[in-house]
N, C-alpha and C positions, 0 to 999 in steps of 0.2 A: 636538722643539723647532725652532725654523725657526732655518734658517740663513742667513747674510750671505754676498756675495758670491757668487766661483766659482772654481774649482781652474784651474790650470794646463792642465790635460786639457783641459779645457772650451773657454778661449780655442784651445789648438791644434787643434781638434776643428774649431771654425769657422775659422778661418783654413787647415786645410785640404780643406775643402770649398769654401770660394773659391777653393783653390787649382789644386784640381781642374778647374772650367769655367775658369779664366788658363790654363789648359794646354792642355785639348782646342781653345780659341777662338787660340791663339795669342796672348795678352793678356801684357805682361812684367812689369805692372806697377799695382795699383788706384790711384787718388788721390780717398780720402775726404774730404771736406769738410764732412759735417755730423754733428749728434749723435746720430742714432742711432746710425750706421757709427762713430765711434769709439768709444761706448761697448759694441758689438757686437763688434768686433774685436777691444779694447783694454783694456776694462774704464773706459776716463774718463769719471769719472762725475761732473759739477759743477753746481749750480747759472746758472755763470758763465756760461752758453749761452745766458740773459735780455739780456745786452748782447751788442749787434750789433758791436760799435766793430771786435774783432780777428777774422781769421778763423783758421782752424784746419785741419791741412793731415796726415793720415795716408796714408803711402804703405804696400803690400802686394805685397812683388816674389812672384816663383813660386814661391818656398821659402824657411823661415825666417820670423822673427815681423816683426810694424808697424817700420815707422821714423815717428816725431813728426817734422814740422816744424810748432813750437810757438811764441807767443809766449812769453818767456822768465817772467811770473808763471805757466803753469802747467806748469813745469818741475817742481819739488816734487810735484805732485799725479801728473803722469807716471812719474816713478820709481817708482812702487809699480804698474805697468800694466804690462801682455804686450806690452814692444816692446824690438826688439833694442838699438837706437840712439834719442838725440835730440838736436836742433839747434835753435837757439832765436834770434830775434832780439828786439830792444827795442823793444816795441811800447805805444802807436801809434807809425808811422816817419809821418816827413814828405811820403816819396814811393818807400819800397818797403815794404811790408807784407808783407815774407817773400818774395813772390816769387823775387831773386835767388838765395836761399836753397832756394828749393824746386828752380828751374831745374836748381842744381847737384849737387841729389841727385838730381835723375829722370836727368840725363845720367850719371852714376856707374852708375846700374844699366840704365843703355844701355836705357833707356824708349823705343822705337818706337814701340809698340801701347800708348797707356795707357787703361786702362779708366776710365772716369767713367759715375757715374748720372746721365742727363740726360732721361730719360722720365717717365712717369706715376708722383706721388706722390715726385717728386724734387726738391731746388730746390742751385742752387748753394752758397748761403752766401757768398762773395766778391765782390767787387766785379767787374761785366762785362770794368771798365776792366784791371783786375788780370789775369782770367783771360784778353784779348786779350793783352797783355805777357809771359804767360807762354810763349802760341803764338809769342809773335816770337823767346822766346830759345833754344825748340826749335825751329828751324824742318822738322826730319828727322819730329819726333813726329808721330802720329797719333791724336787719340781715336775709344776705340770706347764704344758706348754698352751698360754691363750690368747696366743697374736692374732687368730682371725679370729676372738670373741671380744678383745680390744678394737681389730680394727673394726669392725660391724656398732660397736657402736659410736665408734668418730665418724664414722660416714655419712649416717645422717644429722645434717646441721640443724640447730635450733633457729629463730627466727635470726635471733642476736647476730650469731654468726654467719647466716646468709647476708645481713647487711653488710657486713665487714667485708667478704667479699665483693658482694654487689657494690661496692663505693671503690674498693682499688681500681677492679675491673671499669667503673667507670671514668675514675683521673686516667687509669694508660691507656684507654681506648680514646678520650680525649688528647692525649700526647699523640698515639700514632694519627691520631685523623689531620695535627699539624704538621708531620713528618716533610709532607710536600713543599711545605712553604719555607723549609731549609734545605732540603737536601737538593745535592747538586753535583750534576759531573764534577769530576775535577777535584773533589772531596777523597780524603782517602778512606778505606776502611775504619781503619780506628777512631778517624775524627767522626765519623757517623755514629758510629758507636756511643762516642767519649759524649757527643753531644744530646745524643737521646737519653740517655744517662740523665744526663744534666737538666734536660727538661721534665724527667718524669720527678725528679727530686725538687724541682721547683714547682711542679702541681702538687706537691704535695704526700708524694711517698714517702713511707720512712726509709724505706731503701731498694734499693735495687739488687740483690741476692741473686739473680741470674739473669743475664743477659749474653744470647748464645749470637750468631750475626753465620750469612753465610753471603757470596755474592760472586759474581761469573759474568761472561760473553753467555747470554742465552739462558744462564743459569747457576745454579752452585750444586756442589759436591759431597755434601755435609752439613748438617744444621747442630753443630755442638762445636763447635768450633768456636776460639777467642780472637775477634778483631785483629787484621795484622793492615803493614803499610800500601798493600795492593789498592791504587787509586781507581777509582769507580768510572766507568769508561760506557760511552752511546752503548746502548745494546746489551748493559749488563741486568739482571735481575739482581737486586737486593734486598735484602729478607734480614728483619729483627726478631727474635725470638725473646719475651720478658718474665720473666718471674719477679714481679716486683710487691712489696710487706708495705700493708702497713694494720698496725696493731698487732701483727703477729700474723695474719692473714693472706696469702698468696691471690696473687691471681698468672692463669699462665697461660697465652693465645702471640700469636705469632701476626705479620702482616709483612707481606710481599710489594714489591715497586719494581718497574720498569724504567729504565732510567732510557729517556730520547724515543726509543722502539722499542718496540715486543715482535717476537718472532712467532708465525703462526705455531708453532708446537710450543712453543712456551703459553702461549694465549689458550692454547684447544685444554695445554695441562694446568692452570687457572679454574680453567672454565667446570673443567670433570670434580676437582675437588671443592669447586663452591657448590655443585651441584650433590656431591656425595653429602657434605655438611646439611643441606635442606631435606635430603632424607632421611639424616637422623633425627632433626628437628621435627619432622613429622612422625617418623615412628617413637620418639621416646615418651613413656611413661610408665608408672607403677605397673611393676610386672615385666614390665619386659626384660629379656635379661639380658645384656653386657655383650656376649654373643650375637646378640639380636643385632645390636647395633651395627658391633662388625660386619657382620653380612648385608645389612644394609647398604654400608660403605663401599665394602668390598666388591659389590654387585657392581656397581656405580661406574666404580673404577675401570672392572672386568669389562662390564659393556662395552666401554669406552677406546677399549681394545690395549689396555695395558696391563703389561705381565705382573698378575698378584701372587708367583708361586714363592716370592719372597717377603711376603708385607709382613710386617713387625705389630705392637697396635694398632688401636688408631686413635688411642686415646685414656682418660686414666681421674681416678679422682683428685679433687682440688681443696687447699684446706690450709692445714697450719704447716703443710710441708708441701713444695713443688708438687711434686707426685705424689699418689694417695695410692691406695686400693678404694675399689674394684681398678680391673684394666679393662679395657675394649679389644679381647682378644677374640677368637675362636674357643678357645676352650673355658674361657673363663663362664659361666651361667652364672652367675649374682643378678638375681632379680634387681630391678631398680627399686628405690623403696622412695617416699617425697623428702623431701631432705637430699639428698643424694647432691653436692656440683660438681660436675665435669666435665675437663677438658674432652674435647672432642679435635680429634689429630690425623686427619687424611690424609695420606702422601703416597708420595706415585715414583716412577722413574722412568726416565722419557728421554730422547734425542741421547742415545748413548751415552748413559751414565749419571744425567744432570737428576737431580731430586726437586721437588717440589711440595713444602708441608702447607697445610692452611687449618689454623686453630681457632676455636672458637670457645665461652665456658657459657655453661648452661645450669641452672637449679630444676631440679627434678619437682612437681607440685601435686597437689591431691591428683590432677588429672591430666595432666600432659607438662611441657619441658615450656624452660621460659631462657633467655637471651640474657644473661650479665653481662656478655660486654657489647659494645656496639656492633653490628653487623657489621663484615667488612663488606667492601662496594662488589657488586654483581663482575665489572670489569677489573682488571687489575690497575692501580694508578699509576699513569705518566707524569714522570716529572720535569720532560716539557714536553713542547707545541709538536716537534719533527713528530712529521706522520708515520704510523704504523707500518711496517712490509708484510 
């Protein structure tokens, strides 16, 4: 039976693996700012992270659990979270938004070196204005920048949290494996959408947080794209792309349909990207790195006789946010480590312009790569009987 939340272990488990790089780095002190890292460190877990108005302020000295400095509505939701202390002010302030407040708890634990993530796939969350004011009322502090010694250790998952995903990835891989048994010419986009939506929220998601759709004569053009009224027509490819939570947890893999016919270069471009995906299923494990994959992929593709002098990733990690670090680039080298889930993202460009992704997510294990969601099928699905051209 899948279980909610996570154990006390768990929070101190990561909180002392942070604690570990603050130590060998000299670091006295993290100052978390946004929502992943508090719901990572802390367990807070809100919707409220939709409005921008307050911001939100978790400290992590060298030992010992978070201290919150919180606007005072999410005082209540705090108490039930892994932190030793909380300080609150009434927010929105007219002209200190916590700050003062923060000033005087980093000076308490005599914050010199304070680590902040201010690199790749980071973003402050606070106002410039704010975080200037704050340097003025340290003026002894230092920040140091530890966004890839944070992200390195959210990458690899604990057991806990590989089940959380392995259970999403299992309710929407059971939604898309139904997809056929509704979808239908004559449907427009958005109701395809609106409707898969609706069925992943009745298996059992807590939400649905991205949901990208793309669809064409032969193919589509884009895969970030939001649902419009363009009705679903013999001969179209239609493709759902899901990011859907539940406990906090993403899962993110995509699945393609043929709707009446499939065109042989729609078919050949199916076929190279399920065949890219099987080679990284066989090359991935500990050690390998990131790169590795790519070229796997890449290979694939290239044989296949399609132009890669523009490919993007091919792929990215999976977690408590859509996309994670590592990426599946060329230049990225991050060894795999066990713990590691990742999407795996091959796509191609084919028949003048048309694109074609095929995602799958995988957990990295002591010794080779294992399957969270369901395989998608070898051929692409029709969603009816008329024969192929």
């Amino acid at each position: 039976m899948f279980k909610r939340g996570f154990t006390e272990q768990e929070y101190r488990r990561r909180c002392a693996a942070a604690q570990e790089f603050m130590t060998t780095t000299d670091v006295d002190v993290l100052l978390l700012t946004t929502e992943a890292e508090l719901f990572y460190f802390s367990g807070f877990y809100t919707p409220f992270w939709r409005s921008p108005t307050r911001p939100w302020f978790l400290l992590l000295p060298r030992t010992g659990k978070p201290i919150a400095v919180i606007p005072s509505i999410g005082e209540a939701l705090m108490k039930n979270c892994h932190v030793e202390s909380i300080f609150t002010w009434v927010a929105p302030h007219a002209d200190d938004e916590g700050i003062s407040l923060l000033a005087k708890q980093l000076q308490q634990q005599n914050a010199l070196r304070i680590g902040m993530m201010s690199g790749r796939q980071s973003h402050l969350r606070m106002p410039q204005q704010d975080f200037q004011q704050l340097q003025q009322k340290i003026p002894d502090s230092i920040f140091i920048d530890v966004t890839v010694a944070i992200h390195a250790v959210r990458q690899c998952k604990s057991v806990a949290e590989i089940e959380k995903i392995e259970h999403v990835c299992d309710v929407v891989s059971t939604v898309f494996e139904q997809v056929p048994e509704w979808l239908q010419i004559g449907m427009t986009a958005r109701e395809a959408h609106r409707r898969f939506k609706i069925e992943c929220l009745l298996a059992g998601v807590d939400d649905v947080n991205y949901l990208a759709c793309g669809n064409g004569a032969g193919g589509y053009v884009d895969i970030i794209s939001p649902p419009d009224d363009t009705l679903l027509k013999d001969g179209d490819i239609f493709m759902l792309d899901a990011g859907c939570v539940i406990d906090g947890y993403y899962c993110d893999f995509n699945r393609n349909y043929a709707l009446g016919r499939i065109s042989t270069k729609s078919r050949q471009a199916y076929d190279t990207l399920w065949r890219a995906t099987e080679a990284v299923l066989a090359a991935a494990k500990p050690s390998t790195r990131c790169c590795d994959l790519f070229f796997a992929m890449n290979d694939v593709i290239r044989v296949a006789g399609y132009d890669t002098a523009s490919a993007g990733r091919y792929g990215h990690g999976v977690g408590i946010e859509l996309t994670e670090t590592p990426s599946l680039v060329e230049w990225d080298k991050t060894p795999l480590r066990p713990g590691m889930v990742i999407a795996i993202e091959p796509s191609l460009i084919y028949a003048d312009g048309m694109t074609m992704v095929h995602e799958e997510n995988i957990v990295i294990t002591d010794t080779t790569a294992r399957l969270l969601t369901h395989r998608a099928s070898k051929k692409m699905p029709l969603i009816s009987s008329i024969e192929s051209i």
